[in-house]
Residue, then its C-alpha position, 0 to 999 in steps of 0.5 A: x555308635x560314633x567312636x563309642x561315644x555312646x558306651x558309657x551312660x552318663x546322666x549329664x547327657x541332654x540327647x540320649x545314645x539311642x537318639x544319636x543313632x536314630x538321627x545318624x540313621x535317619x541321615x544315612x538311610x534317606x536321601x542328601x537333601x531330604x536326610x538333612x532336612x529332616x535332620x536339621x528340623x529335628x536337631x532344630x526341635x531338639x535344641x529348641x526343647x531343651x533350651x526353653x525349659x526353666x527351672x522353678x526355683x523356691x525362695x526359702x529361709x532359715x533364721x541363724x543363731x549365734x553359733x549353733x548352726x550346722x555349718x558353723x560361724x565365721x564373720x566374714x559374709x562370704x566365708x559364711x555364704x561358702x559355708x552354707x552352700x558347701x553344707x546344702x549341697x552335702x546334703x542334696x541340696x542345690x542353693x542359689x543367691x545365698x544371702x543375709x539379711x539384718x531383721x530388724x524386728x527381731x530382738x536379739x535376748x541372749x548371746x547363747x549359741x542356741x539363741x537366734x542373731x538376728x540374721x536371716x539367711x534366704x536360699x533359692x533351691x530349685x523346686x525339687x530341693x525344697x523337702x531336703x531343704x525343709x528337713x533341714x531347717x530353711x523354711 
């Protein structure tokens, strides 16, 4: 271990202690030049692997109403952009590119809270997120 570097697991981490110590290992036990090659490739891989995963993400929407929603009204877009994604996200849910769009096919019939505006909201969640945001109304 460098420094107890590798003492306190945290699952933020990429590279994992005992990988860290395999490749501190490896480096002092083969010789100078061959030990930096190999660890130069497999630092190479390593980087490689973790940089080219994508993250899938699903476009999801949610039809707002005239203020019945869970995590309240505002007329100021990007208050009400806040609000949704500080409610996903209290609720697991990690929501990008959160925005608003006028339907213009949908006519509004009452002014009840209960009553849908006329206003979508569409999310995009990362895949793993869409059964949290399903149960939770955006669809």
């Amino acid at each position: 271990m460098v420094n107890g570097a590798c003492t306190k697991p945290n699952n933020k981490k990429k590279v994992s202690c005992s990988e860290i110590n395999f490749l501190l290992s490896l480096y002092q036990t083969t010789s100078m030049k061959t030990g930096k090659i190999i660890l130069a490739a497999v630092i190479g891989i390593t980087v490689l692997a973790a940089c080219n995963k994508t993250q899938r993400s699903t476009q999801l929407s949610y039809y707002a109403t005239q203020c019945a929603d869970p995590w309240g009204y505002d007329t100021n877009e990007t208050v009400q952009q806040n609000n949704v994604t500080t409610y996903l996200a209290a609720n697991g849910v990690t929501a990008t590119n959160v925005d608003f769009v006028l339907v213009q096919d949908s006519a509004m019939l009452c002014l009840a809270c209960h009553c849908l505006s006329g206003m979508r909201i569409d999310i995009n969640v990362p895949d793993e997120d869409v059964a949290e945001a399903n149960a939770l109304g955006f669809n």
